[in-house]
C-alpha positions in Angstrom: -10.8 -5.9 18.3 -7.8 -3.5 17.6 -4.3 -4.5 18.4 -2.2 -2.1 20.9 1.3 -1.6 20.9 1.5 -4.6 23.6 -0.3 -6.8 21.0 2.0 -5.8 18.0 4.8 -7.1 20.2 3.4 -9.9 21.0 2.3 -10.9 17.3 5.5 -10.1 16.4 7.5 -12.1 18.5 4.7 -15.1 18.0 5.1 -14.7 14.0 1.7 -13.8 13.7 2.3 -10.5 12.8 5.3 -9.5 10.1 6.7 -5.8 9.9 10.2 -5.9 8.3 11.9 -3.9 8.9 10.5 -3.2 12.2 11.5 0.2 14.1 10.1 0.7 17.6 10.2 4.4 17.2 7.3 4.1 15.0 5.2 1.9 16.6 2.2 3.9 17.9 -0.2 3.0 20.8 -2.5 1.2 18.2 -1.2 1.7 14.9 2.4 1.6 13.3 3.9 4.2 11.3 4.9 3.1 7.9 7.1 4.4 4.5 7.1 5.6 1.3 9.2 3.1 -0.9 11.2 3.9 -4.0 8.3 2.6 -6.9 5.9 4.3 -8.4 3.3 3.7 -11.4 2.3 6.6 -13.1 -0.3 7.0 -15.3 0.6 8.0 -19.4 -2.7 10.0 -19.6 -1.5 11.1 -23.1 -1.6 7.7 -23.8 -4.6 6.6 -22.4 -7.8 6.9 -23.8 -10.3 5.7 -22.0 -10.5 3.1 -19.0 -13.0 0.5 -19.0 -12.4 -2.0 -16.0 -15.6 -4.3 -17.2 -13.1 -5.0 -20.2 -10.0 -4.6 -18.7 -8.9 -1.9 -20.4 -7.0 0.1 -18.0 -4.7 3.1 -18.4 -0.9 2.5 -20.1 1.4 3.3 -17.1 5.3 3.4 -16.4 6.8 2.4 -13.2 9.6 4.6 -11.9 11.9 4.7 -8.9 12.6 7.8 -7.1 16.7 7.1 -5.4 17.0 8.0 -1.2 17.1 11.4 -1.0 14.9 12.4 -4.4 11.2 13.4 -4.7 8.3 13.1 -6.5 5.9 15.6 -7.0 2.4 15.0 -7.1 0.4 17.3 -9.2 -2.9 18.7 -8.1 -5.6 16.5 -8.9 -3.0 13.8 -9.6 -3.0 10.1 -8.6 -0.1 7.4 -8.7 0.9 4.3 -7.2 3.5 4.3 -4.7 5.3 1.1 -2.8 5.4 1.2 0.3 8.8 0.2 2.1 7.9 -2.3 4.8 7.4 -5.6 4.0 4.4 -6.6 6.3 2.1 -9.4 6.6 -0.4 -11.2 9.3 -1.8 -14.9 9.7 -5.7 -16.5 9.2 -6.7 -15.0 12.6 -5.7 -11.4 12.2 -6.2 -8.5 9.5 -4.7 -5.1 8.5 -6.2 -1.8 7.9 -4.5 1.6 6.3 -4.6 4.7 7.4 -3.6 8.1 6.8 -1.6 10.5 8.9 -3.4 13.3 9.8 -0.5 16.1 9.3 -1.0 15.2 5.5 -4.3 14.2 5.2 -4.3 18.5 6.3 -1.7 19.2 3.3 -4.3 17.2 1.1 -2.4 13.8 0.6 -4.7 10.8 0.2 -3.1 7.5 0.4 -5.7 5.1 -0.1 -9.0 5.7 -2.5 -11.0 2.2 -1.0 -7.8 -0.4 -0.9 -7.5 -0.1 3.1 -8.1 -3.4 4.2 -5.3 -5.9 3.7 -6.9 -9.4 4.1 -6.2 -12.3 6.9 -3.2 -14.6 5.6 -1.7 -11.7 3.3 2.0 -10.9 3.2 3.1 -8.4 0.5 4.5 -4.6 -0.2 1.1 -2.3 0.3 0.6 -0.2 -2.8 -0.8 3.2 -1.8 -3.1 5.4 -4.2 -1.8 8.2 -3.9 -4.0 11.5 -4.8 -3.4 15.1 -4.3 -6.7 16.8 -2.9 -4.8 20.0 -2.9 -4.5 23.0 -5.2 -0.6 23.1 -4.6 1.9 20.1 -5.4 3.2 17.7 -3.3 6.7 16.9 -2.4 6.9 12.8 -1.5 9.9 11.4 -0.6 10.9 7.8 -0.2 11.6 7.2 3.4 9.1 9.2 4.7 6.1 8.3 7.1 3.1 8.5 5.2 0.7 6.5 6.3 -0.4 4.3 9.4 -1.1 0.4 9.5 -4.2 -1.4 12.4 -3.7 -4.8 13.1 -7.6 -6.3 14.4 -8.2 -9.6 15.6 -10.9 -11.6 14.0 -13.1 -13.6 16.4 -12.1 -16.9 14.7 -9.7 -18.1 12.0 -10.7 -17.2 8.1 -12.5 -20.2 6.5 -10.9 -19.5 3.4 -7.4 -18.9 2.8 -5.7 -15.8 0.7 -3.3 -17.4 -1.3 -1.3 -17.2 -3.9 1.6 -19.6 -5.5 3.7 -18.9 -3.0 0.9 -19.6 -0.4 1.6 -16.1 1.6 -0.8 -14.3 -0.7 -1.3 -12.9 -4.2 1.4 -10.5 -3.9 5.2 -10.5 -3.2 8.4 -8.5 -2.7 8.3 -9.0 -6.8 4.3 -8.6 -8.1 3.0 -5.4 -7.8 1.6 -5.7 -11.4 -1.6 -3.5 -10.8 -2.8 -3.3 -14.3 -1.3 -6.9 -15.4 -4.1 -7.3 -17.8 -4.1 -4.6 -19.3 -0.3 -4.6 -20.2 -0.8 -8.4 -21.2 -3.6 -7.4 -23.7 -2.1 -4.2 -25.1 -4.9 -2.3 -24.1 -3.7 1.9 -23.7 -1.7 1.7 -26.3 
């Protein structure tokens, strides 16, 4: 069952839902508006040979941040990681899916590749996949709406739990190391 806009409301008053910051001007009648962040991991394809996920070999990338008010262009053809700004989250009972918005999806912006759903107990900064469908760049800019989140109630309580050390889920305000592996074992060098 997806959440409305009354449902938001009340999971956020109840704590069972987190958006922070939370604006009501974005909140839709089902879904609620997020933003791009500052971060974004790019991919040294000059670099990189080859990937091979079985081995955790995975490209070399470089994280960089974009201030308020830059851009990024993304390339046609081209995908990156981008941080997204809200800091969201949702208890054992409730899960989160990612959308696009429409008006870019048109323009040829992808946000997600297959990471859409967020799982039950998980509390982090979503990472979008960015990807350029397009022939033409791209402009992003950090604060702007890019993508939409769907909170759904689960018909009872996840039996297992998504956590990490800090028992609110494997990633934080401070890991979004995507290719940690990879940059552990030197692979893409």
């Amino acid at each position: 069952m997806f959440l409305s806009d009354v449902d938001i409301k009340k999971g956020l008053k109840d704590g069972s839902i987190v958006i922070k910051p939370f604006s009501e001007k974005k909140l839709q009648l089902a879904s609620y508006d997020v933003t791009l962040g500052n971060e974004f991991e790019i991919t040294e394809r000059y670099c990189t040979v080859a990937v091979d996920p079985v081995n955790k070999i995975y490209p070399k990338t470089r994280k960089i941040k974009i201030i308020d008010g830059g851009e990024f262009v993304l390339h046609p053809g081209e995908t990156v990681l981008g941080k997204q700004k809200e800091f969201i989250g949702v208890d054992h009972k409730h899960l989160i899916l990612l959308s696009g918005k429409s008006s870019l999806a048109r323009a040829g912006l992808v946000v997600h590749n297959t990471a859409m759903l967020f799982n039950p107990g998980h509390h982090f900064y979503p990472t979008f996949e960015l990807l350029n469908t397009s022939n033409v760049p791209i402009i992003l800019r950090p604060g702007m709406e890019i993508a939409q989140i769907l909170f759904a109630k689960l018909t009872s309580e996840s039996s297992k739990k998504y956590l990490g050390k800090d028992g609110i889920g494997r990633y934080d305000s401070k890991n979004s190391a995507h290719f940690k592996e990879a940059k552990k074992k030197g692979y893409g060098k």
